[in-house]
C-alpha positions as CSV (number, residue, x, y, z in Angstrom):
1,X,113.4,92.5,162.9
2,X,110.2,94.0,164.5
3,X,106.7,92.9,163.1
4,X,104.2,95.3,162.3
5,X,101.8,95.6,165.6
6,X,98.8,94.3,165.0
7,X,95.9,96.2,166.9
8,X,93.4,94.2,168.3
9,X,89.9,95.4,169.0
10,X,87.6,93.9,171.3
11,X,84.3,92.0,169.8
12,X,81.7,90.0,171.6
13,X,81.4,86.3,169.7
14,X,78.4,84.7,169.0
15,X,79.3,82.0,171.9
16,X,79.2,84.7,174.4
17,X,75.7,85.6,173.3
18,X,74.3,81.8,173.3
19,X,76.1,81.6,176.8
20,X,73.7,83.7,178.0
21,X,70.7,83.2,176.1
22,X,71.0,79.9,177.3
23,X,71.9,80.0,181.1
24,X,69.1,83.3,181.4
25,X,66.1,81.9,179.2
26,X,64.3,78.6,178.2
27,X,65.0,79.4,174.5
28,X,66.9,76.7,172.8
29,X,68.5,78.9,170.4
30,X,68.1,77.6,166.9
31,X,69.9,80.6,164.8
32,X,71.8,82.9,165.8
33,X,71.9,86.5,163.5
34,X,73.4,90.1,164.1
35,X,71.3,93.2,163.5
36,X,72.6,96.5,162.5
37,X,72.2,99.0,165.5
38,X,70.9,102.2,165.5
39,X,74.0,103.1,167.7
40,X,77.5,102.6,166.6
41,X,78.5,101.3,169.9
42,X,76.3,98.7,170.4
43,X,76.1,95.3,169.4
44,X,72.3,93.4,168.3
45,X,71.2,90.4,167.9
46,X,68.3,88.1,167.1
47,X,67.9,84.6,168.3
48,X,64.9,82.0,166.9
49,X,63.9,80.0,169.1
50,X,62.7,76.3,169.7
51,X,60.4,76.9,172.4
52,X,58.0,79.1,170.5
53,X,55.3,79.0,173.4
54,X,57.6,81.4,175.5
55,X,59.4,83.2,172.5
56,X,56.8,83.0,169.4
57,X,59.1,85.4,167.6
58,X,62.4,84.9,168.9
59,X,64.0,87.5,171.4
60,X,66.9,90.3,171.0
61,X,70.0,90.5,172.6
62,X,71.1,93.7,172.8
63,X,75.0,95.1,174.5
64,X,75.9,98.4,174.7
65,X,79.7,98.0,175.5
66,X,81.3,96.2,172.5
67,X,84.1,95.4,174.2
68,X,82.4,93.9,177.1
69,X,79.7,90.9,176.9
70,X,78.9,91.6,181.0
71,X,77.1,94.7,179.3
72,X,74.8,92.5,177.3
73,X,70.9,92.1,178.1
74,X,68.4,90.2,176.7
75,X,65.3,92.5,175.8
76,X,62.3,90.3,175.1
77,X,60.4,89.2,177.9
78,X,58.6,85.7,177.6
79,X,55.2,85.5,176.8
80,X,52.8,84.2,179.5
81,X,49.5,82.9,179.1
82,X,47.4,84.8,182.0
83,X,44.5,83.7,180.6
84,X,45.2,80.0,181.1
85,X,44.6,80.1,185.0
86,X,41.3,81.6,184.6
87,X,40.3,77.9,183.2
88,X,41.4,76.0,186.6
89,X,38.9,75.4,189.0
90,X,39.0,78.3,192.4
91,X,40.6,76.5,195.4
């Protein structure tokens, strides 16, 4: 007797996200949350942070192949503090 085929579709887990918030930013991911997309095809999500000197307001994740977490890129820069090396002392 032949089973019904079951049709699997591609999905990028929340591991695979983490995996690269951790190994590409100093975040320390606290939660983890998807976010509907304007775009069908792609995937979104929101990470808090621990470090909220460099991420005061979390970043976003965002992939534009579903199937594929290589296509994922994180789209919040860290913040920097220019201002701070105005206070040091001129070599």
């Amino acid at each position: 007797m032949v089973s019904a085929a079951h049709i699997a579709s591609a999905e990028i887990h929340d591991y695979m996200v983490l995996r690269l918030i951790y190994l590409g930013t100093s975040c320390g991911t606290q939660h983890l949350a998807r976010i509907e997309a304007e775009k069908d095809e792609w995937r979104r999500f929101h990470a808090e942070c621990r470090d909220v000197n460099a991420y005061p307001h979390g970043l976003f994740v965002a992939c534009t192949d579903p199937a594929d977490d290589r296509s994922c890129r994180i789209e919040t820069p860290p913040k920097t503090f220019d201002s701070l090396e105005l206070l040091q002392p001129a070599p």
